[in-house]
C-alpha positions in Angstrom: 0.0 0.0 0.0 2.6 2.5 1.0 5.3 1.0 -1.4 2.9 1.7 -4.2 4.1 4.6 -6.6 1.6 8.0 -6.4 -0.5 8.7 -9.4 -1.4 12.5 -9.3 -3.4 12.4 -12.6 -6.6 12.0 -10.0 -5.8 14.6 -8.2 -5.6 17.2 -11.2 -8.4 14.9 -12.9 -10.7 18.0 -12.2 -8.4 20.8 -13.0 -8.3 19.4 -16.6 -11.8 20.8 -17.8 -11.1 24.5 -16.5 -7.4 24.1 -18.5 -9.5 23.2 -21.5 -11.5 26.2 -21.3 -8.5 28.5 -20.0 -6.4 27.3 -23.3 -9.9 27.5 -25.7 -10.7 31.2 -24.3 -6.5 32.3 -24.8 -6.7 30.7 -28.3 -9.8 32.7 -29.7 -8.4 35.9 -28.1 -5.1 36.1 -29.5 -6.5 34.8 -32.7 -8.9 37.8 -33.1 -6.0 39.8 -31.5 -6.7 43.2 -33.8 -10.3 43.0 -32.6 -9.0 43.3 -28.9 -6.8 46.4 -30.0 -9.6 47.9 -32.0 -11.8 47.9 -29.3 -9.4 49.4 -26.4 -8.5 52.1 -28.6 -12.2 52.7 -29.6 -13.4 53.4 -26.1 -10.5 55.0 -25.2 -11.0 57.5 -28.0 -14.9 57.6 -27.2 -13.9 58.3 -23.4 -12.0 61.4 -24.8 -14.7 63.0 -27.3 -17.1 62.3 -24.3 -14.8 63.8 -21.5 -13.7 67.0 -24.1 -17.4 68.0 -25.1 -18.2 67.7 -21.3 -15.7 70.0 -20.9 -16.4 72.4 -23.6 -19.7 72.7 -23.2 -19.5 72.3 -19.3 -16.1 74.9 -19.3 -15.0 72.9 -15.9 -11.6 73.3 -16.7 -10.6 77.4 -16.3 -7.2 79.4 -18.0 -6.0 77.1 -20.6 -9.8 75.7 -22.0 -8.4 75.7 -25.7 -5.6 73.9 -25.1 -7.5 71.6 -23.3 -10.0 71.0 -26.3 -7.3 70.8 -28.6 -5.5 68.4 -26.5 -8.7 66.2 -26.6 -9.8 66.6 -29.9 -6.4 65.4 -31.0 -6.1 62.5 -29.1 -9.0 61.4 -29.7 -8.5 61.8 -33.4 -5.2 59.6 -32.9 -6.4 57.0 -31.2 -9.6 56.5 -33.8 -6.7 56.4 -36.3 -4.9 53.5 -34.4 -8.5 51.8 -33.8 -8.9 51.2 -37.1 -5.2 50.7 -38.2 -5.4 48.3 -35.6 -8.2 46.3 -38.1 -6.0 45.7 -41.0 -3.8 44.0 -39.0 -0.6 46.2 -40.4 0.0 47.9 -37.2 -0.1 44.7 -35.2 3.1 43.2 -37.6 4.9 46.4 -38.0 4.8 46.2 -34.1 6.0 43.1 -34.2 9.0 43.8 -36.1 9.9 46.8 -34.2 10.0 44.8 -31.2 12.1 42.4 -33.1 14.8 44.6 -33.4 15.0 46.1 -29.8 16.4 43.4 -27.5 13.8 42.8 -24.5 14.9 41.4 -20.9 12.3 38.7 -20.7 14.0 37.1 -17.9 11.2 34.1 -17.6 11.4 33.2 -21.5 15.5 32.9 -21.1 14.3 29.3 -19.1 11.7 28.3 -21.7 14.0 27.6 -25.5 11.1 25.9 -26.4 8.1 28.1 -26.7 9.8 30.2 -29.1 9.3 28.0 -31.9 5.8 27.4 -31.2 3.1 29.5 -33.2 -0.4 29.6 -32.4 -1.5 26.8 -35.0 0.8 24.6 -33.6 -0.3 25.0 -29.7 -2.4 22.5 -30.0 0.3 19.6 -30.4 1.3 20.5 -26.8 0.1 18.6 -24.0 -2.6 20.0 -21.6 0.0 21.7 -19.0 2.2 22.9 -21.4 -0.5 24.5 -23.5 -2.2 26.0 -20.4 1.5 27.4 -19.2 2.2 28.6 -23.2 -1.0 30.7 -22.8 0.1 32.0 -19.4 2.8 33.4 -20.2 1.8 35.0 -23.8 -1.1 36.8 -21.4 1.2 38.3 -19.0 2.6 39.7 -22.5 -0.1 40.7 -23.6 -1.4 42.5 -19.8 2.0 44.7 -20.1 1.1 45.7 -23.4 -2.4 46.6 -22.4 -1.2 48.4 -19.2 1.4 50.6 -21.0 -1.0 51.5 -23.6 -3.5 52.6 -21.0 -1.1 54.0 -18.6 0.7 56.3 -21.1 -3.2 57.4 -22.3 -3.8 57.9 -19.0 -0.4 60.1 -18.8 -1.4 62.5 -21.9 -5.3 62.6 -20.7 -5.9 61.8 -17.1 -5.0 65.3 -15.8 -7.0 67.5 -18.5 -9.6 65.9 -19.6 -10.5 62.1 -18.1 -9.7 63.8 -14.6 -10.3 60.0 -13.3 -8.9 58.7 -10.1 -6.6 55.9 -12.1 -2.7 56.8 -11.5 -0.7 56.3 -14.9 2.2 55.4 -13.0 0.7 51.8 -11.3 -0.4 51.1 -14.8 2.9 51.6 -16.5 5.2 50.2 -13.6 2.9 47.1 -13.4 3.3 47.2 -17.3 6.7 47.4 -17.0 7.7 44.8 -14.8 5.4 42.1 -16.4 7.5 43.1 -19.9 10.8 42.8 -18.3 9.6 38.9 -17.1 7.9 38.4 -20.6 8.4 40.7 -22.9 6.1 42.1 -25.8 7.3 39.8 -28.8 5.8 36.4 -27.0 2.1 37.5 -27.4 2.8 39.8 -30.7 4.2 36.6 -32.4 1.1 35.3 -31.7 -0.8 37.8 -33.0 0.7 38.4 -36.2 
């Protein structure tokens, strides 16, 4: 009884259901990757034509009020622009190959030789753990991305017009340090 050998596969029996669903979920997202990005930069250029007109019309903010509007219409003129570059899928590979060039810290993927050669149409001849830690990692990538994106929009906008209680630095530091484990190019490769 005691001299027996240990099979864990019934303990992690249940866990193997919620993997299948956590790898499925990951799959679908980064396959419709320029969706995701159209989206964020969607609302967060809605957010600023709703934020500037309640200021122009509202005139909350006093001295520099044109500035202010010009600041906002800009922005949100930018990041409509990006929303739908973001659609063709151009952006997304031309991102991709600028972070190609740069060299990235990525401490975590200096232990893992193998994931780099795997694409996202070949994820699937990984085994269950492998798969669900492949997709862990590429959405830690993908979170530092987000986080920058919104914490240097939060940077330009936050004091002027959004004049929200989210601080840009938490954003970018948590951004930050997920992309010095990570790094951007694991989910971008994905992506592309």
């Amino acid at each position: 009884m005691f001299g027996s050998e240990f099979d864990s596969s019934e303990i992690f029996e249940p866990l193997i259901p919620f993997l299948q669903g956590f790898n499925n979920f990951f799959y679908v997202l980064f396959k419709n990757a320029n969706y995701l990005f159209f989206s964020l930069f969607l609302i967060l250029s809605l957010l600023l034509l709703i934020n500037a007109r309640e200021i122009e019309y509202d005139e909350k903010v006093h001295g520099k009020e044109e500035l202010v509007k010009k600041r906002g219409r800009a922005g949100m003129a930018i990041y409509f622009i990006l929303a739908f570059a973001f659609l063709s899928e151009d952006l997304l590979n031309s991102l991709f190959q600028l972070f190609e060039i740069f060299p990235e810290p990525a401490i975590l993927l200096g232990y893992m030789e193998d994931f780099d050669s795997v694409s996202l149409n070949d994820v699937h001849s990984l085994d269950i753990w492998s798969q669900s830690f492949f997709f862990f990692i590429n959405s830690l990538s993908l979170i530092s991305l987000l986080l920058i994106i919104i914490g240097i929009y939060l940077m330009f906008f936050n004091k002027f017009i959004l004049q929200s209680k989210l601080k840009f630095m938490a954003f970018i530091g948590v951004g930050f340090f997920f992309w010095i484990l990570v790094g951007f190019r694991t989910s971008l490769s994905l992506m592309v």
